[in-house]
C-alpha positions in Angstrom: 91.7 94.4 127.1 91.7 94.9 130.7 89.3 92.1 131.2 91.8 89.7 129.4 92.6 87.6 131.7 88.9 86.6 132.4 88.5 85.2 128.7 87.8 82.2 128.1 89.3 79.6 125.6 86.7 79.8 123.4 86.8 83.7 123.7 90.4 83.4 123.0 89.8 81.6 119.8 86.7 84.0 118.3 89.8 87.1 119.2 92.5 85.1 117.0 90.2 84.3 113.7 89.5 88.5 114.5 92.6 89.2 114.3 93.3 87.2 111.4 90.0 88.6 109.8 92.3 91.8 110.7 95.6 90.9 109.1 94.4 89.2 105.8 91.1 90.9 104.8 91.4 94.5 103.1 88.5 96.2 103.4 89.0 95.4 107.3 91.6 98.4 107.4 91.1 101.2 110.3 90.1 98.7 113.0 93.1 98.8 115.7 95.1 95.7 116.5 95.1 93.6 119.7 97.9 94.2 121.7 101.1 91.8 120.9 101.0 89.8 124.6 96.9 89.3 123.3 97.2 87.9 120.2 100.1 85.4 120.7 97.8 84.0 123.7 95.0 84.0 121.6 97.0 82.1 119.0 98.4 79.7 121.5 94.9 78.5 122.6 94.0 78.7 118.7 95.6 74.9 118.4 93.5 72.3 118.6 94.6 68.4 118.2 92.0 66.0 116.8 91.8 62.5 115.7 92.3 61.4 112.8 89.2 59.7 111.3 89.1 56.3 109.2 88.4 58.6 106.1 91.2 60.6 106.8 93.4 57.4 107.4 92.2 56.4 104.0 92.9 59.5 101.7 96.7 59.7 103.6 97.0 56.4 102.2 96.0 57.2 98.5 97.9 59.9 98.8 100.8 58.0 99.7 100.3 55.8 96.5 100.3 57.7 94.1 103.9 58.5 95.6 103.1 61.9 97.8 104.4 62.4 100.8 101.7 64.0 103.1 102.1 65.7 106.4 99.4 64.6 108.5 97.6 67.1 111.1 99.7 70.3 110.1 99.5 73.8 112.0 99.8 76.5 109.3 101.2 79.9 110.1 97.3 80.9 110.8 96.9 79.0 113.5 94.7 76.4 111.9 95.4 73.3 111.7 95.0 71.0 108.3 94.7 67.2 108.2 97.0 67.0 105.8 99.6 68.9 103.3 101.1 68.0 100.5 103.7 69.9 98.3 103.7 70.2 94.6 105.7 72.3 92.6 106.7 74.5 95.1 103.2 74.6 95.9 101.9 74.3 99.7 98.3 72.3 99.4 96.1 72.3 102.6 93.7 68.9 102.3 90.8 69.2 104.4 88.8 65.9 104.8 85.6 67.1 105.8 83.2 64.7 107.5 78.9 65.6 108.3 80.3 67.9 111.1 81.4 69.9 108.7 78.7 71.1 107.1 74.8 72.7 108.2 72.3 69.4 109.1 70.8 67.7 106.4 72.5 69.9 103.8 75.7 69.6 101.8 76.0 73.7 102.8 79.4 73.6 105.1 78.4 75.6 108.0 79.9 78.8 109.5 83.2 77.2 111.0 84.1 75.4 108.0 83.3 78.6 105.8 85.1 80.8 107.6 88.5 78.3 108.4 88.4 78.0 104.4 88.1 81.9 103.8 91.2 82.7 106.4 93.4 79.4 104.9 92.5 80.8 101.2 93.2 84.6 102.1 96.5 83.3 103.7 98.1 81.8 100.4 97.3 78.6 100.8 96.3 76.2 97.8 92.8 73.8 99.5 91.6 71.1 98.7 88.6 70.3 100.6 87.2 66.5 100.7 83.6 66.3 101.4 82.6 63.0 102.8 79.8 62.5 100.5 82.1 62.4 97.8 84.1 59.8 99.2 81.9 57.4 100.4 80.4 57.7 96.6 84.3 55.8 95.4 83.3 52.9 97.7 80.1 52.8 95.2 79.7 49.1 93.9 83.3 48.2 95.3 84.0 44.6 97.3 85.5 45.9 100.9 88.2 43.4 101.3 89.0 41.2 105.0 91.1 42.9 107.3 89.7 46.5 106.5 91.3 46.9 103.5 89.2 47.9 100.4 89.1 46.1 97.1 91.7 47.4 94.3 88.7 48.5 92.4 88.1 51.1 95.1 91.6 51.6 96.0 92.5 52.7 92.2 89.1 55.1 92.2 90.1 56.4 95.3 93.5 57.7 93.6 91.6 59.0 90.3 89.8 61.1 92.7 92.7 62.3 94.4 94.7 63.2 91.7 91.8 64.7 89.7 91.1 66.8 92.8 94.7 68.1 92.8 95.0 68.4 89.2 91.9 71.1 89.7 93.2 73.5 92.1 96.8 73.5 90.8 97.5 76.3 88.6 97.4 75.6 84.8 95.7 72.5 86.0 92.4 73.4 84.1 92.3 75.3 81.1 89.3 77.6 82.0 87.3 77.7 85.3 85.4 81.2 84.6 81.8 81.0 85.9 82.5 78.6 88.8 82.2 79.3 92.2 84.7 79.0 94.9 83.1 76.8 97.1 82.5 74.3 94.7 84.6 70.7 95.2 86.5 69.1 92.4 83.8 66.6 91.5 81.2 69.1 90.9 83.3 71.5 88.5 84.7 68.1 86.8 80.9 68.4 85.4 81.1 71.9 84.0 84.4 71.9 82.5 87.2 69.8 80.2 90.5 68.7 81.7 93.4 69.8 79.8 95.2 66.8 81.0 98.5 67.8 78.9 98.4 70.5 81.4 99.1 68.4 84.4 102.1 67.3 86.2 103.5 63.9 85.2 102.3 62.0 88.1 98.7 62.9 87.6 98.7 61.7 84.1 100.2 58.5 85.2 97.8 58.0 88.1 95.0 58.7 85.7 95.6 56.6 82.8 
């Protein structure tokens, strides 16, 4: 601690997702805490502002059809920041558009980062909804990409039916029975080992499915 001020932002960063390993993991009990002046520099320099990307642009905006209203680029309480949240039934979910940076080369593995921001948002409380890039290029599958940018209704509508499938997932009561799958599966991948319940969901998703 006395060579604090030498560290650098990166080291500052690697301290805070320590301390948070600290604060929200239980067997990590017994290690001693950074002193208070420490870890609120360490979660100052924990912010990071990014870009949104045109995937991102376009699950906000299927998000805002099917009459959510998302919060784009959110810092949650961890320090980590979420490209969007959405609330639903007094439920906070974090949705995480996750592009090929995400994830180990050539795989569909997500790499250390993306494991470890997705263990800490999880171990926090928060409901997440991660959307893997492979998945969503797979809607524009076969769909006529419209002038101006815009994409076909086709591929608009299939865009939503993700969405809303997605969210129906990871809501409570939204499935029925999701024993034997594993946590860092996405929606599309359990939609192939289990029913839907869709009596279960909220109202909206039933509409935006039919």
């Amino acid at each position: 601690v006395e060579l604090e001020r030498d560290f650098s932002r990166h080291e500052l960063c690697q301290l805070h997702q320590w301390q948070l390993w600290l604060s929200l993991e239980p067997r990590s009990s017994g290690w001693p805490q950074l002193p208070s002046a420490l870890q609120r520099r360490c979660h100052a320099s924990f912010h990071t502002q990014a870009k949104p990307s045109r995937q991102q642009r376009q699950v906000m905006e299927s998000l805002r059809a099917l009459g959510l209203s998302p919060r784009e680029e959110v810092r949650t309480r961890t320090g980590y920041s979420v490209d969007a949240m959405v609330s639903l039934h007094g439920r906070e979910v974090a949705i995480e558009v996750d592009g090929p940076s995400h994830f180990v080369r050539d795989t569909r593995t997500p790499n250390g980062a993306t494991t470890l921001k997705r263990r800490q948002l999880r171990a926090a409380g928060y409901t997440l909804l991660p959307v893997p890039y492979w998945e969503w290029r797979a809607l524009d599958h076969g769909g006529e990409e419209a002038s101006g940018g815009g994409s076909s209704d086709a591929v608009r509508r299939k865009r939503e039916h993700y969405l809303a499938e997605s969210l129906a997932y990871v809501l409570p009561g939204g499935m029925p029975d999701q024993s034997g799958l594993s946590e860092g599966q996405t929606a599309a991948e359990r939609s192939r080992h289990t029913r839907l319940d869709e009596s279960r969901w909220p109202a909206f998703l039933r509409v935006a499915m039919a």
